[in-house]
Every structure is written in C-alpha cells, then in structure tokens.
C-alpha positions as CSV (number, residue, x, y, z in Angstrom):
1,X,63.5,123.8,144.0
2,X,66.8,123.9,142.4
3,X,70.4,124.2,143.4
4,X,71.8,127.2,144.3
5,X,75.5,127.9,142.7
6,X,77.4,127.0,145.7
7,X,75.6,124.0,145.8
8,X,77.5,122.6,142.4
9,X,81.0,123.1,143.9
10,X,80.0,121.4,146.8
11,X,79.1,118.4,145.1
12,X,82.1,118.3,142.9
13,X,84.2,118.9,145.8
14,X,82.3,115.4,146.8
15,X,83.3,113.6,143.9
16,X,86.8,114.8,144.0
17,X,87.0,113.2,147.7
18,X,85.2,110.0,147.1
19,X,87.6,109.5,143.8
20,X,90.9,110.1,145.7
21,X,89.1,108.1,148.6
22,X,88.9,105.1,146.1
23,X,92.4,105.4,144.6
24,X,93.9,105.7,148.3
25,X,92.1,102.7,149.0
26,X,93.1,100.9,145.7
27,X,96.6,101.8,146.6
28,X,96.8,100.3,149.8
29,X,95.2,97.5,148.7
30,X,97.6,96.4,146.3
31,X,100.3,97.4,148.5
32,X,99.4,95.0,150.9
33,X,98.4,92.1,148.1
34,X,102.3,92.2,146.8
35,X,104.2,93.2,149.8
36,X,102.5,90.2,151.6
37,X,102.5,87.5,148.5
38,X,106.4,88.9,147.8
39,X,107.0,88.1,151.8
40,X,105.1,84.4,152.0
41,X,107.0,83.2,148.6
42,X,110.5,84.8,148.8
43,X,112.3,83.8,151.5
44,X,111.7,80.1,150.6
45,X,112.9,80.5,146.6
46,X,115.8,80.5,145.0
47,X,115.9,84.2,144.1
48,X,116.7,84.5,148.7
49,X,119.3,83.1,147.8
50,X,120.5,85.3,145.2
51,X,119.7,88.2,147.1
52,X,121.4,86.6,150.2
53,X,124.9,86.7,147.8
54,X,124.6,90.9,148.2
55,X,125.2,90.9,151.9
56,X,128.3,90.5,154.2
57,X,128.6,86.8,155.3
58,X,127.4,87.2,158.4
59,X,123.9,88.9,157.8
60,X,123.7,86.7,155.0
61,X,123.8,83.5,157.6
62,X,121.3,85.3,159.9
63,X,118.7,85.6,157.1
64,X,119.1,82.5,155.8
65,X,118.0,81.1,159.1
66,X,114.7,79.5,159.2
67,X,113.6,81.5,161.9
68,X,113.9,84.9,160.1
69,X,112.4,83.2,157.0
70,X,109.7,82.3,159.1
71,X,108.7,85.9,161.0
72,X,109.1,87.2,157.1
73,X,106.3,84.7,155.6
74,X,103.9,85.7,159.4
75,X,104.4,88.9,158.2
76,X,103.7,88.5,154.7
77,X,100.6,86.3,155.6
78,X,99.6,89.4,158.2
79,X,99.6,91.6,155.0
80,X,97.2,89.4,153.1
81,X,94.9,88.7,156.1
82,X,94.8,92.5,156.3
83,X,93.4,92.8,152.6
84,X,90.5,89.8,153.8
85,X,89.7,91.7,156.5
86,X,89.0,95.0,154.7
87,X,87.1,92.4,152.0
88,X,84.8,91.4,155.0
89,X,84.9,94.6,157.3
90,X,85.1,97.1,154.8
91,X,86.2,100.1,157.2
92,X,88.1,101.9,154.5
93,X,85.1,101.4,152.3
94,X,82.6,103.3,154.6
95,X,82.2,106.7,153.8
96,X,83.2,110.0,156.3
97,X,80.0,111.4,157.7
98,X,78.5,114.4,155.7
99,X,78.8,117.3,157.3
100,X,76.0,119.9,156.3
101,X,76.8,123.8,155.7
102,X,74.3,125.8,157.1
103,X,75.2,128.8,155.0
104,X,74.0,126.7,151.8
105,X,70.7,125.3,151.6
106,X,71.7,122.2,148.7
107,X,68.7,120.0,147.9
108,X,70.3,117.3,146.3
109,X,68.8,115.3,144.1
C-alpha cells in the first residue's frame, strides 16, 4: 500500500520539527557549556579584575568580594550540572508524542 499525497508533507513536516528540535537543543546546550565554564573561571582570573576597572568604586568593591565570586562560580557550576543531567536524563532528547490524523491514512514505512 503506498502513501497517499498528504502523507509526504506530513513526514517532511516531521523532519522539519525533529531538525529545529535538534538545533534548539544544540543551542541550549552550548549555552549552558560556556555561560557555566565563563562563570566557574572568571571571577577568580585576572581579566575580573579588568572588568571590575569599568564600574563605579563601589560596585566594583562588592563584586570583588569573595562571596559574590562565590554565588557566580555555584551558578556557573549549576549550568554545567545542567548540561550532565540532560547527558544522563535526556528529557530534551525524547521525542513529543505522535499525534495521528485520522483524515490521512499514512502507512509509513
């Protein structure tokens, strides 16, 4: 039994979803590799302290505080536990249910 023609869009439709699926996921997954490796290792090199030179004296005192260089390295090493934990519970990963169109009988192959 072969496809009918509706059944051709529907499966390219498919592909177009799992493709932009995968480069969302890609995305975020590098987002959350550099944003947390740029949080763990900046605050404690010399560049913070370049950076610090931009702000008003006073900020720049409060950021250079170990405390606030310590919440920004938790939170840089939240980011990267983030990206193990969708390497070992893939819930991005899993694909949306498939929703079948009665008005289109698609045997697919």
């Amino acid at each position: 039994m072969g496809l009918t023609p509706g059944c051709s869009a529907v499966i390219r439709y498919d592909r177009k979803v799992k493709l932009g699926r995968f480069l969302l996921i890609v995305l975020y997954m590098g987002y959350l590799v550099n944003a947390g490796l740029m949080l763990v290792l900046l605050p404690w090199s010399r560049a913070w302290g370049i950076l610090l030179t931009r702000f008003p004296p006073a900020t720049a005192t409060l950021l250079d505080s170990p405390l606030i260089r310590g919440v920004l390295s938790a939170f840089g090493v939240l980011h990267l536990m983030l990206v193990a934990w969708e390497l070992i519970y893939p819930t991005l990963l899993t694909p949306a249910p498939e929703t079948k169109i009665e008005s289109q009988n698609c045997d697919r192959p």
